[in-house]
C-alpha positions as CSV (number, residue, x, y, z in Angstrom):
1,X,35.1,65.5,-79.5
2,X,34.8,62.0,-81.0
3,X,38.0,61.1,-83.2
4,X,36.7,60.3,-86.9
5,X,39.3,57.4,-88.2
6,X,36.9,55.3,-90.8
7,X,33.1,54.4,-91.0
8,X,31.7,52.0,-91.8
9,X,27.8,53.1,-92.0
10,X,24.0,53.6,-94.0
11,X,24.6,56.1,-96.4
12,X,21.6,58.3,-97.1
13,X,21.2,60.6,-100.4
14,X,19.6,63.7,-99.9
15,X,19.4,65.0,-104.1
16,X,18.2,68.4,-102.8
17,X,20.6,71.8,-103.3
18,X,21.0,75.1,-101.2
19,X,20.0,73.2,-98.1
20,X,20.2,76.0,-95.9
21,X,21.0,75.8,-92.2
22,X,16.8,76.8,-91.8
23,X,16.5,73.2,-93.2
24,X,18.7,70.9,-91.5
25,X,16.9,72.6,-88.1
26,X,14.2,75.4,-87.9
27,X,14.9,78.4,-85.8
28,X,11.8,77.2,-83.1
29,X,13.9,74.3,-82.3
30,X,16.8,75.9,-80.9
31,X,15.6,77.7,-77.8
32,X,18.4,74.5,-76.3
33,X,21.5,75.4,-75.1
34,X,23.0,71.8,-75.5
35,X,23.1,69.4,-78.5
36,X,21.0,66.7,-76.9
37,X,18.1,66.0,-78.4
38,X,18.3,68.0,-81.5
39,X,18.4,65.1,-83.4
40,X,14.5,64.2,-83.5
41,X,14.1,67.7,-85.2
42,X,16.6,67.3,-88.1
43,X,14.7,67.8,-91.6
44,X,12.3,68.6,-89.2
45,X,9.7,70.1,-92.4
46,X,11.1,67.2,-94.5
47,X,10.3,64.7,-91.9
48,X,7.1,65.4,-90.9
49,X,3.7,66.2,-91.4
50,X,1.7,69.3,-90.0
51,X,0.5,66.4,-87.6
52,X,3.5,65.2,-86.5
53,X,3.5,62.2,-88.4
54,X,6.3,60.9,-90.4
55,X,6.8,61.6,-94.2
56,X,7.0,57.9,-95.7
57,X,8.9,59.4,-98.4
58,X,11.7,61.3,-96.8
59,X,15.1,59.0,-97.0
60,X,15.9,59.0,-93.3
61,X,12.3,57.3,-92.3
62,X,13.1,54.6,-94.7
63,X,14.1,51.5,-93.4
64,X,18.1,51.3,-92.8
65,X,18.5,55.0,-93.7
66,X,17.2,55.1,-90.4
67,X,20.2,54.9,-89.0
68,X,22.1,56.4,-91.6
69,X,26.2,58.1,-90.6
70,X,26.8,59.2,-94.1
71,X,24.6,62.1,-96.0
72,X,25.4,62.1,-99.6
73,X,24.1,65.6,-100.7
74,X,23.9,68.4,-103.1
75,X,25.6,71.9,-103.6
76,X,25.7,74.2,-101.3
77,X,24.2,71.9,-98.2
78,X,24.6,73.8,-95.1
79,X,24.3,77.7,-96.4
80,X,22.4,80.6,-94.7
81,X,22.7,81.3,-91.9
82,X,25.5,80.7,-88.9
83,X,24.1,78.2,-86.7
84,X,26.2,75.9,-84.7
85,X,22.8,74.0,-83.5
86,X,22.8,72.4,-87.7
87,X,25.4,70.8,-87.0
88,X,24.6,70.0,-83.2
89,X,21.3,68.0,-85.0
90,X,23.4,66.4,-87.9
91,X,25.5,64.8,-84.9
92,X,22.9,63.6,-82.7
93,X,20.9,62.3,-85.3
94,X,24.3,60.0,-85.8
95,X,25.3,61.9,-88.6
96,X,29.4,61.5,-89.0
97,X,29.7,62.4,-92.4
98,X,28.2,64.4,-95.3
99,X,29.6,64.3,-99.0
100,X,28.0,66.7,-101.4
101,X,30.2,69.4,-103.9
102,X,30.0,72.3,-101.5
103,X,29.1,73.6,-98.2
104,X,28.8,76.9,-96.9
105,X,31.6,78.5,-95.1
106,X,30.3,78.7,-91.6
107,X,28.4,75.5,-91.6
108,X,32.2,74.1,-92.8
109,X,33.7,75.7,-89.9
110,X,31.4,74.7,-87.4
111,X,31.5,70.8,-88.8
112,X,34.9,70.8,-88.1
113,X,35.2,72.6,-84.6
114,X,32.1,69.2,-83.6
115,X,34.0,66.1,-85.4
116,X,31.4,66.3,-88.3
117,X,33.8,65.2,-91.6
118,X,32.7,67.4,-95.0
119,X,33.6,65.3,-98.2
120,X,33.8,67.6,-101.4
121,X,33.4,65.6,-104.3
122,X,32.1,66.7,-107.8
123,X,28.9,66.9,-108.4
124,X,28.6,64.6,-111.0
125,X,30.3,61.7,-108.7
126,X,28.0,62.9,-105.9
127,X,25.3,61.8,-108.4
128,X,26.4,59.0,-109.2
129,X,27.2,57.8,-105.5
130,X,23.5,58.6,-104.7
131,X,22.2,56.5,-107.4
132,X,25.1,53.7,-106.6
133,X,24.1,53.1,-102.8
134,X,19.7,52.9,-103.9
135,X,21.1,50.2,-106.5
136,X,23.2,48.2,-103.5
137,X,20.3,48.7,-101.8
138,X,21.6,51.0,-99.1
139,X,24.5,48.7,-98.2
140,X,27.1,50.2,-95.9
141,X,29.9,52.2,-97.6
142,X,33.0,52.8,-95.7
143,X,34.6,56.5,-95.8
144,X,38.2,56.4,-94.9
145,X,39.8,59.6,-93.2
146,X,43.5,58.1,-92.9
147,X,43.9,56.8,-96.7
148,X,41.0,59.6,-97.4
149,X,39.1,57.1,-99.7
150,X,35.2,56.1,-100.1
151,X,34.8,52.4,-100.3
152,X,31.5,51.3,-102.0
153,X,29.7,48.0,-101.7
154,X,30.5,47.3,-105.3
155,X,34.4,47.3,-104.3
156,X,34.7,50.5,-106.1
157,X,37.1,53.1,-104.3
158,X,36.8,56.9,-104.4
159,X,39.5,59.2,-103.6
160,X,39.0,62.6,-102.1
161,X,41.3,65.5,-99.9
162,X,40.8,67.3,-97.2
163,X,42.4,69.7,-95.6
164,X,45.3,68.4,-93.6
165,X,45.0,70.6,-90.4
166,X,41.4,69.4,-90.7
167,X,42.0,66.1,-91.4
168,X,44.5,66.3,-88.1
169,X,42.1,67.3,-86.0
170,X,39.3,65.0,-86.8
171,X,41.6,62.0,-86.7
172,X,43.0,63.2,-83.0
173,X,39.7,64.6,-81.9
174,X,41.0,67.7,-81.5
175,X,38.6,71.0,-80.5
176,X,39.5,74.4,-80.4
177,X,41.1,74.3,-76.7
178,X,43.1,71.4,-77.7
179,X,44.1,72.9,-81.0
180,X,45.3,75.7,-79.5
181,X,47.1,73.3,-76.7
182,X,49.1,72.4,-79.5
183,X,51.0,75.3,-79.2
184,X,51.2,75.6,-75.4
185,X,55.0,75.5,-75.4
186,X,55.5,78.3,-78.1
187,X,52.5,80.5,-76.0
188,X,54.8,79.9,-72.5
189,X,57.8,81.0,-74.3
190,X,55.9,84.4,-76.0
191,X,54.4,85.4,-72.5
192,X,58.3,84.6,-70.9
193,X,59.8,87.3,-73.5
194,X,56.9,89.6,-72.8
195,X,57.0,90.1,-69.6
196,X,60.9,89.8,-69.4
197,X,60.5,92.9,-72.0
198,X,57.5,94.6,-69.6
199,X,60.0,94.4,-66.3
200,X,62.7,95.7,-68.4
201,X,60.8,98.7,-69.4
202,X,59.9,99.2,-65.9
């Protein structure tokens, strides 16, 4: 899993709330069993037309939002339900980051468990930063894991918190296996005791 230390990227508003996980990638689009490729269908009903063509008007097929790493959303972005494959598309898109005032629980758990960092702010400053990076004309903003700040083309700085096991294991990279590898000496010394206490039963 890619380490997340700071960014320096595009950040892309997306003003829409209850983006459900149906949203970020419909259900026809994840017959993959891999992450590759998932990307093109991201939005896929917000990017495109019935005829395959691009929406002008959606944010990520405007010029440098293109390439955006940062999503600056609304409430809720990421309910319904629990696939692993929104979050698979955020990521190969080149999405590293989404900010918005809530997420839904799984979509939360999953972002974490893939390196994808979930910024809570309020929803007025999530407002706010969506209006502030059309003004600065979509100029990179820089999110900041290890001081767990948001630095804005204006020179502005934004302070947020997350979690600090979850902060942990974006900044080392860390999956589930490794997570758990953490604790490899403690797991040695439970199964020792257990089956010293299994032959003495014996």
């Amino acid at each position: 899993m890619l380490k997340f230390d700071r960014l320096t990227a595009t950040a892309a508003p997306l003003p829409l709330a209850n983006v459900d996980t149906d949203m970020v990638i419909p259900a026809r689009y994840m017959t993959s069993l891999t992450r590759d490729g998932l990307g093109r269908h991201l939005f896929h009903e917000l990017r495109y037309r019935d005829d395959g063509a691009e929406r002008d008007s959606f944010i990520l097929n405007r010029g440098p939002c293109r390439n955006a790493q940062i999503l600056i959303a609304d409430r809720n972005f990421g309910c319904g339900s629990s696939r692993e494959h929104a979050v698979w598309a955020l990521t190969d898109f080149g999405i590293r980051c989404v900010i918005a005032p809530s997420f839904g629980d799984i979509f939360a758990n999953n972002a974490r468990k893939n390196g994808l960092l979930l910024v809570r702010l309020p929803d007025a400053l999530c407002q706010r930063l969506r209006r502030e990076v059309e003004l600065a004309q979509f100029a990179p903003i820089t999110v900041d894991l290890a001081e767990q700040r948001i630095d804005l083309a204006s020179g502005e700085s934004l302070a947020f918190t997350v979690d600090p096991d979850d902060r942990r294991t974006l900044m080392e990279g860390l999956d589930d296996i490794n997570r758990t590898l953490r604790h490899a000496a403690a797991i040695a010394r439970f199964e020792s005791a257990r089956e010293a206490r299994s032959v003495g039963d014996s």
